[in-house]
Every structure is written in structure tokens, then in C-alpha cells.
C-alpha positions in Angstrom: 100.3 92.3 101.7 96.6 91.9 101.6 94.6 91.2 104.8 91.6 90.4 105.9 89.9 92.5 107.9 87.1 91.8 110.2 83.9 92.3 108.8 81.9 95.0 110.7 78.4 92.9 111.4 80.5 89.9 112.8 81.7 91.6 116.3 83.7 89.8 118.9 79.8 89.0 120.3 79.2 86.7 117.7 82.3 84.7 118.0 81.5 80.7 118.1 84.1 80.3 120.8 81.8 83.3 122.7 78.6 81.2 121.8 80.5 78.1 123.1 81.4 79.5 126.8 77.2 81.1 126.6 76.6 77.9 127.1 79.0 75.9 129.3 77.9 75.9 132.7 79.2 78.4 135.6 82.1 76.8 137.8 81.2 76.7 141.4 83.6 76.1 144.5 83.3 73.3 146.8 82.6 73.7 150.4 86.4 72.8 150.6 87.9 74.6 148.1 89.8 76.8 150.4 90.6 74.6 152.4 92.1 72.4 149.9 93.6 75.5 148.3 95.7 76.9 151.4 96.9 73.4 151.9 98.2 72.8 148.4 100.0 76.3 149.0 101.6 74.8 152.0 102.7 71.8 150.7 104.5 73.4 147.6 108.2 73.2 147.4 109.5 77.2 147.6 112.3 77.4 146.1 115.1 79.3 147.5 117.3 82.1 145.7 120.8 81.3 146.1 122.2 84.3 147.7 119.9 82.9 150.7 121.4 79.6 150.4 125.0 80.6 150.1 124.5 83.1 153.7 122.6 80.0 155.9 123.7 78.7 158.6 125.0 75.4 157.6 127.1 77.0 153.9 128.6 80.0 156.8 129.7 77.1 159.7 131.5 75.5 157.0 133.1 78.1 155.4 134.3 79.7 159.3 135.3 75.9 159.9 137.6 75.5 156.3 139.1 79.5 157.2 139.6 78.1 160.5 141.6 75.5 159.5 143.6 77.2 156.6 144.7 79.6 159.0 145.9 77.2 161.9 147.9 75.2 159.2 149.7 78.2 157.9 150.5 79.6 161.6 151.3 75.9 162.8 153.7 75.6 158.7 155.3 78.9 159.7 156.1 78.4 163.3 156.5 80.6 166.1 157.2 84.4 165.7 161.0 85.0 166.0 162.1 87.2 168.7 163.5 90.7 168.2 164.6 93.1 170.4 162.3 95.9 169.0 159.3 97.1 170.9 157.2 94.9 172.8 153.7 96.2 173.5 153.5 96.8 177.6 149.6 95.8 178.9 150.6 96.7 182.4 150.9 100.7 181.2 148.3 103.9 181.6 147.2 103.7 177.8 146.3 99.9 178.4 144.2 100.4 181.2 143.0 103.8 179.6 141.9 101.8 176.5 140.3 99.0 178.9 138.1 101.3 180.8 137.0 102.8 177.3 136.2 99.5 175.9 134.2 98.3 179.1 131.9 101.7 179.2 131.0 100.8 175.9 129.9 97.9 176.2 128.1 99.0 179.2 126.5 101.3 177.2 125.2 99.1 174.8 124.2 96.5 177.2 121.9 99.5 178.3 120.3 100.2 175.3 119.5 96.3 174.8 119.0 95.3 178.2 116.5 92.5 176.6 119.6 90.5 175.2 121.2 90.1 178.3 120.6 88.0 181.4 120.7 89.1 185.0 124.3 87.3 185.5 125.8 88.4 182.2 124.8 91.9 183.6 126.1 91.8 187.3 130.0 90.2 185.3 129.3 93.5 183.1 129.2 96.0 186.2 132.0 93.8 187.9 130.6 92.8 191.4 
């Protein structure tokens, strides 16, 4: 493999493409050139990644809509639950109320620490006057 090496008088300085740019003349800006260049930013298409297009709105209402639908088919294909004398779960006993006062103090609770989210009337029907 023989090469040729740069000879040590001819530096990068004496380059003709070097010489060339010497002597081309400097580029200035235009009085709109910032202007023109935020605008060409904003007109640009942006592409986005597809995880972000898969979780938008539109992709999410349709998918809820076709789950929605699978699932009322199925329950409407199978038909009502028979009836069996096991166990029936009783809403009018202590635990149910017990559980209900639970699940209304925290909700309270976070209605209090984003009181922002909330309007007056959603509050009062929150407090239960």
C-alpha cells in the first residue's frame, strides 16, 4: 500500500478550495431574515411519533367505542345471569353503609386538595346539603 502523503510546504492554507472561499464574498442577512426564518419554522409539517398518535383523543374514543360494543354484544349473546340461591350481596347492611361513608370522605378529601377542579355546585352535592 503506498500513499501519498501531504507534502509539508502545501498546508491546509494553501488549499485552492481555501483560496476560492478568500475570495467569495461574505453572506449577509436581510432585514427579514428572521422573520422569514420563524415563519418557515411554523409552517413546517412536525411529524408526530406514533406512540402519540396511537394515545390521542380521536384513536382512544374509538377504541373505548369498539370495547364498548364487544362487550354489550357478548352480555346481550349470553343473556341474563341465571338465578341461584347462593349469597346475594345485601346494600341495605352496616358494611355497605360503612364502605359508603369511606368512599365519600375520600372523595371529599381530594376535592380539598384540588378545590380548583371543582365548581361551587359540584362542591355543595359533595358535602350533601
Amino acid at each position: 500500500m503506498n500513499r501519498k502523503f501531504l507534502n509539508t510546504d502545501d498546508s491546509w492554507e494553501n488549499d485552492a478550495v481555501w483560496k476560492l472561499l478568500d475570495q467569495a464574498p461574505p453572506a449577509i442577512a436581510g432585514p427579514r431574515f428572521v422573520t422569514n426564518t420563524v415563519r418557515a419554522a411554523r409552517l413546517m409539517a412536525q411529524t408526530i411519533p406514533w406512540w402519540q398518535r396511537c394515545l390521542s383523543p380521536r384513536p382512544l374514543a374509538g377504541l373505548a367505542a369498539a370495547t364498548a360494543a364487544v362487550v354489550f354484544s357478548v352480555l346481550s349473546w349470553l343473556g341474563p345471569a341465571p338465578e341461584s340461591g347462593t349469597e346475594t350481596a345485601m346494600l341495605d347492611s352496616q358494611q355497605a353503609a360503612k364502605i359508603q361513608d369511606i368512599a365519600e370522605t375520600e372523595t371529599l378529601i381530594t376535592a380539598v386538595d384540588q378545590l380548583d377542579d371543582f365548581s361551587d355546585t359540584e362542591l355543595v352535592s359533595l358535602i350533601g346539603f
